[in-house]
C-alpha positions in Angstrom: 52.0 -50.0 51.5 49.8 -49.6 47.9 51.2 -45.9 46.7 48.3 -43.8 45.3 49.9 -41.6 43.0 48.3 -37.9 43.9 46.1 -36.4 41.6 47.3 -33.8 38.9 44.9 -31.2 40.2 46.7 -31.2 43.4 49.8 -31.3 41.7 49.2 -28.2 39.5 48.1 -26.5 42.9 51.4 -27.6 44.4 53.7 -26.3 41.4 52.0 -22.6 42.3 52.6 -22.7 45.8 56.3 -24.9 45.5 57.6 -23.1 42.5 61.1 -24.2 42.0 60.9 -26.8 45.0 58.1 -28.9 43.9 60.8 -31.8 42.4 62.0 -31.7 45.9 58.3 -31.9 47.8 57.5 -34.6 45.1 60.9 -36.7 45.9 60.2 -36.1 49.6 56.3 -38.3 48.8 58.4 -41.4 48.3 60.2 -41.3 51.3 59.6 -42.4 54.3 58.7 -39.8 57.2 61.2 -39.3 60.9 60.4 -41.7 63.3 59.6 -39.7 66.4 58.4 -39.5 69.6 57.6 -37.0 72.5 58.7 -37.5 76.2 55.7 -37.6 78.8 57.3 -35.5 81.1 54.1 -36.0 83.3 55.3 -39.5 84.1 59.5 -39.3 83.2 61.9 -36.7 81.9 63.5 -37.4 78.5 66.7 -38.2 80.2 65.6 -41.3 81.8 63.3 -42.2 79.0 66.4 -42.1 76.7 68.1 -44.2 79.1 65.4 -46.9 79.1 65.4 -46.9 75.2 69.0 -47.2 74.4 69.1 -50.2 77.2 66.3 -51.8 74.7 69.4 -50.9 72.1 67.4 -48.4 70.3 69.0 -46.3 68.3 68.2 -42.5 69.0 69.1 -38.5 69.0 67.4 -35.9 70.1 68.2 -33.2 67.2 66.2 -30.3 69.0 68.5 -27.6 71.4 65.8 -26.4 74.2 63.5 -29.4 73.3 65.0 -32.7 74.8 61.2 -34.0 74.8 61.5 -34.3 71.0 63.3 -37.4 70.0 64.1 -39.5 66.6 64.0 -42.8 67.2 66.2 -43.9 64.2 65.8 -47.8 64.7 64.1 -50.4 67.3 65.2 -53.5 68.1 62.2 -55.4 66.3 59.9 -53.8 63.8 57.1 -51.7 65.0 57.8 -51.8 68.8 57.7 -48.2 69.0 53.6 -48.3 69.0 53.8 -51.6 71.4 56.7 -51.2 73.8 56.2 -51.2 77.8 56.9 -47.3 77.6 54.4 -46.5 75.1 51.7 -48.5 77.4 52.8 -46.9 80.6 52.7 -43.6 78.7 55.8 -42.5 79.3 56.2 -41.5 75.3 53.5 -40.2 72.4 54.2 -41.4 69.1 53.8 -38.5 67.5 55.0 -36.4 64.2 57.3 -33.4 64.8 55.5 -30.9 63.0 52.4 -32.4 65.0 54.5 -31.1 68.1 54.6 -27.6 66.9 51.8 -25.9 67.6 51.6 -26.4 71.3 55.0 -25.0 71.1 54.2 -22.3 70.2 51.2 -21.9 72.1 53.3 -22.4 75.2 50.5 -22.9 77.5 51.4 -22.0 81.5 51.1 -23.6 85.0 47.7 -21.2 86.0 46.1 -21.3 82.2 42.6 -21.6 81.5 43.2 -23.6 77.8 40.8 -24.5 75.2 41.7 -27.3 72.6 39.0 -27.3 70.2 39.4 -30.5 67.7 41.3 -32.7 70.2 41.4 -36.2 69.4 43.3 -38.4 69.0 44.7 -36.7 72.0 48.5 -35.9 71.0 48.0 -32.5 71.4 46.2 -32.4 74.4 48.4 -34.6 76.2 51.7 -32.2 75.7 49.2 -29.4 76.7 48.6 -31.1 79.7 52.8 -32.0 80.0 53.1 -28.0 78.9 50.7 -27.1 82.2 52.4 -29.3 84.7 49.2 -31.1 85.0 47.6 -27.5 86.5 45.7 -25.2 85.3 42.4 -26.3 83.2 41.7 -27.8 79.6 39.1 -28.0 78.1 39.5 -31.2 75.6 36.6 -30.6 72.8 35.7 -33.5 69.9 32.4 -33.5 68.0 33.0 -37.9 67.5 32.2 -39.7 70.3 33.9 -43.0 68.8 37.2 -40.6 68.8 36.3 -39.1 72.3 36.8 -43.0 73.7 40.3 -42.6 71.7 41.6 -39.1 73.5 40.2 -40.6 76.9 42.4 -43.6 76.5 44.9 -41.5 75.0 44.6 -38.9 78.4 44.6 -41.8 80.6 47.3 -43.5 79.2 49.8 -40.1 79.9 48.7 -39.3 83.1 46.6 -36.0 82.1 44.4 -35.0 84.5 43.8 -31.4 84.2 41.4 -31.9 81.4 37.5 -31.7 81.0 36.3 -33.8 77.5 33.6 -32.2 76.3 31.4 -33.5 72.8 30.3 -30.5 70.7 31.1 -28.8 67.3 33.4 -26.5 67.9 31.6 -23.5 66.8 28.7 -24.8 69.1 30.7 -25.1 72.1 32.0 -21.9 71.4 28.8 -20.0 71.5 27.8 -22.0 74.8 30.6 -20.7 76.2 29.9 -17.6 75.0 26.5 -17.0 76.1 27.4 -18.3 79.4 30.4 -15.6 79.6 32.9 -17.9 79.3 36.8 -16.5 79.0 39.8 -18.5 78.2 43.6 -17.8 78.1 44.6 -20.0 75.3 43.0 -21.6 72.5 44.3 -24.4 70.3 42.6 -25.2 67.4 44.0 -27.3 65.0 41.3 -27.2 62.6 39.9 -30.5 60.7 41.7 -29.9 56.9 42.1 -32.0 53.4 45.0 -33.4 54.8 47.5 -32.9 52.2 50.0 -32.2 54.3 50.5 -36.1 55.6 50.9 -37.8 52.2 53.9 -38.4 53.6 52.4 -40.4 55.9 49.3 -41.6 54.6 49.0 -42.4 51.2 46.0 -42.9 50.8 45.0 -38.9 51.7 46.6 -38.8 47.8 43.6 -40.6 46.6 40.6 -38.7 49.0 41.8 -35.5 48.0 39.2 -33.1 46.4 39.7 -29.4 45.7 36.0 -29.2 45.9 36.1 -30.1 50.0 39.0 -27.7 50.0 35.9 -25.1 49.5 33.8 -26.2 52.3 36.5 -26.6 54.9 37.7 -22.8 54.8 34.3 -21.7 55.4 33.9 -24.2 58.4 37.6 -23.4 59.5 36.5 -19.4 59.0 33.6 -19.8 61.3 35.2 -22.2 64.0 38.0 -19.6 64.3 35.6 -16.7 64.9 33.7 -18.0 67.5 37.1 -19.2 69.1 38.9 -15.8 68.9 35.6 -14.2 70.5 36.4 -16.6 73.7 39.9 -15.4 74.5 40.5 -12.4 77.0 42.3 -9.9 76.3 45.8 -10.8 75.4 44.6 -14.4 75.1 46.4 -15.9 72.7 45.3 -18.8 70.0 46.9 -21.1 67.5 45.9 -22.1 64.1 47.1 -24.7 62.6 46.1 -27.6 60.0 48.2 -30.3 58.3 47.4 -29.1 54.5 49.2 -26.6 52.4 46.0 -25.7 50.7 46.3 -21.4 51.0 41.9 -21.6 51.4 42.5 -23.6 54.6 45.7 -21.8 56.1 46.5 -18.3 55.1 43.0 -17.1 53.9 41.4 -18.2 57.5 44.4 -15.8 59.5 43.5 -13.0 56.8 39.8 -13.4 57.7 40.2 -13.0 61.2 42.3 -9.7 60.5 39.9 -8.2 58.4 36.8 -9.3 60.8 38.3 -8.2 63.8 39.9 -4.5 65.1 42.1 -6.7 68.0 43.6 -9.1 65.9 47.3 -9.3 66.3 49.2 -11.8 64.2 52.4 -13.2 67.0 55.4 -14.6 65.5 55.3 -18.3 65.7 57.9 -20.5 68.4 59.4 -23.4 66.9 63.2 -25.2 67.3 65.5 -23.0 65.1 66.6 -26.3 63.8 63.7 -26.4 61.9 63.2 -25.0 58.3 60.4 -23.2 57.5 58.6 -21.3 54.9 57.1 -18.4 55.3 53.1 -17.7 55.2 51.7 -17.0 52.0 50.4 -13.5 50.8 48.7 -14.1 47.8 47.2 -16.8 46.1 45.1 -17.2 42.4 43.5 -13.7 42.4 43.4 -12.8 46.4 45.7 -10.6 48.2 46.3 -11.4 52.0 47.7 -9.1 54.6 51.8 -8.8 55.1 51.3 -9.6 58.5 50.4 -13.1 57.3 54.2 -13.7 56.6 54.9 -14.3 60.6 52.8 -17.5 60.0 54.9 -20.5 59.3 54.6 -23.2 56.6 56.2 -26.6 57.1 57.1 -29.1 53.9 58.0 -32.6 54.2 61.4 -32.1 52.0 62.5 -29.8 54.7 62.1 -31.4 57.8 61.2 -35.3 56.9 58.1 -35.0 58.2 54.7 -34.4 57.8 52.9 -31.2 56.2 52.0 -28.5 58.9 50.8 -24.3 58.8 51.1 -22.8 61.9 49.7 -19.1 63.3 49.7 -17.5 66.1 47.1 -15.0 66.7 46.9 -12.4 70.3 43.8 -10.5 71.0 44.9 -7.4 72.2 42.1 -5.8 74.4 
């Protein structure tokens, strides 16, 4: 894979926010991410999915205490079978990158739920909603592309998730719809479209897209997509924020814009494994102040964790 070396802007940006641990994020860049996969427990439990694998001799663990679904798959047989083996097609597993996994864990979606996933394709998300619900409740599976709509069908079809409507919209459109025709939901995903940054890791080529001048437009789009998504939920609906950037603009400064719009705002502390390490969410950044409340969102770096990039808040409307 070419390396694109990122850009010094970005790396000036990442000394502020890293301080004494950018060395180790910039390290982390060269290597490789986890290999990992989720369970479909619509289809099989982990158990006998673990079972199948190490009978292909696959060499696995599942690292994660209350989260068996979760599982590192160290090494395959052959090169790339993970993304082409008989349980992938049948759906049984979602390649899929821990920290990816994380804000539907937290989110915690239930049986009788009325859900709302906003920016839903590829479909990873959507899929362990769906796994989350039992296949009950209702989700409402949004994407504005229909080229990736034809993705998180295939994707929904493939793992067995029926309990979802797919819907093409902007998000803030949809939301207003909704709105206007008195629409109220129980949960709300939205893991917001972002620079990215976060999955250089993964991708190397995000390194050489990145521009701190689309860093600018996405928080006002991210600001006005979680507006109209808070204004949906009923009371003591809950939502989750979460992008795969570290950029503050995109993250923290969205949360602290919803607190300062909105009397019912009440920032949740955010569910992951305990086996994960985690930063806590920024309060300040350049010459803005953000509220303290802001710390109970949850920043994820690839030299902790081995994987990709990932901010994470969870926000309750309280009446």
């Amino acid at each position: 894979m070419k390396e694109y070396p990122p850009k010094p802007a970005f790396l000036d940006r990442m000394r502020l926010i890293l301080g004494d641990e950018f060395d180790k994020y910039i390290e982390s860049l060269k290597l490789k991410p986890l290999n990992s996969i989720r369970a479909n427990t619509l289809k099989i439990s982990p158990e006998q999915l673990v079972q199948r694998l190490k009978k292909k001799l696959w060499k696995i663990s599942q690292p994660f205490e209350g989260f068996p679904e979760i599982i590192i798959v160290e090494s395959e047989l052959l090169p790339g079978e993970i993304g082409r083996s008989m349980e992938h097609l049948l759906g049984y597993y979602y390649v899929q990158d821990i920290s990816s996994m994380l804000p539907v864990i937290s989110l915690n979606p239930g049986e009788n739920d009325f859900v709302l996933d906003l920016c839903a394709a590829p479909g990873s998300k959507t899929s362990q909603i769906s796994a989350k619900m039992g296949n009950k409740g209702t989700i409402i599976a949004n994407d504005v592309s229909i080229g990736r709509i034809k993705i998180l069908a295939s994707n929904l079809e493939r793992c067995g998730a029926m309990n979802s409507i797919i819907t093409k919209s902007t998000a803030e459109s949809l939301c207003k719809k909704m709105k206007g025709q008195s629409f109220k939901v129980d949960k709300i995903l939205l893991d917001a479209p972002c620079s990215g940054e976060g999955t250089m890791i993964s991708n190397k080529k995000t390194a050489l897209m990145w521009n701190p001048k689309r860093i600018s437009i996405l928080s006002r789009v991210q600001k006005a997509m979680a507006m109209n998504a808070f204004e949906l939920l009923k009371p003591e609906g809950e939502m989750v924020y979460s992008t795969c950037t570290h950029a503050p603009e995109e993250n923290e400064e969205v949360v602290d814009f919803l607190l300062k719009k909105f009397d019912n705002v009440r920032l949740e502390e955010v569910t992951i494994p305990k086996e994960m390490k985690f930063h806590q969410g920024m309060t300040s950044w350049q010459d803005k102040k953000y509220s303290d409340e802001i710390k109970k969102c949850v920043r994820i770096y690839p030299h902790d964790n081995k994987t990709e990039g990932f901010f994470i808040a969870k926000i309750r409307k309280t009446e």
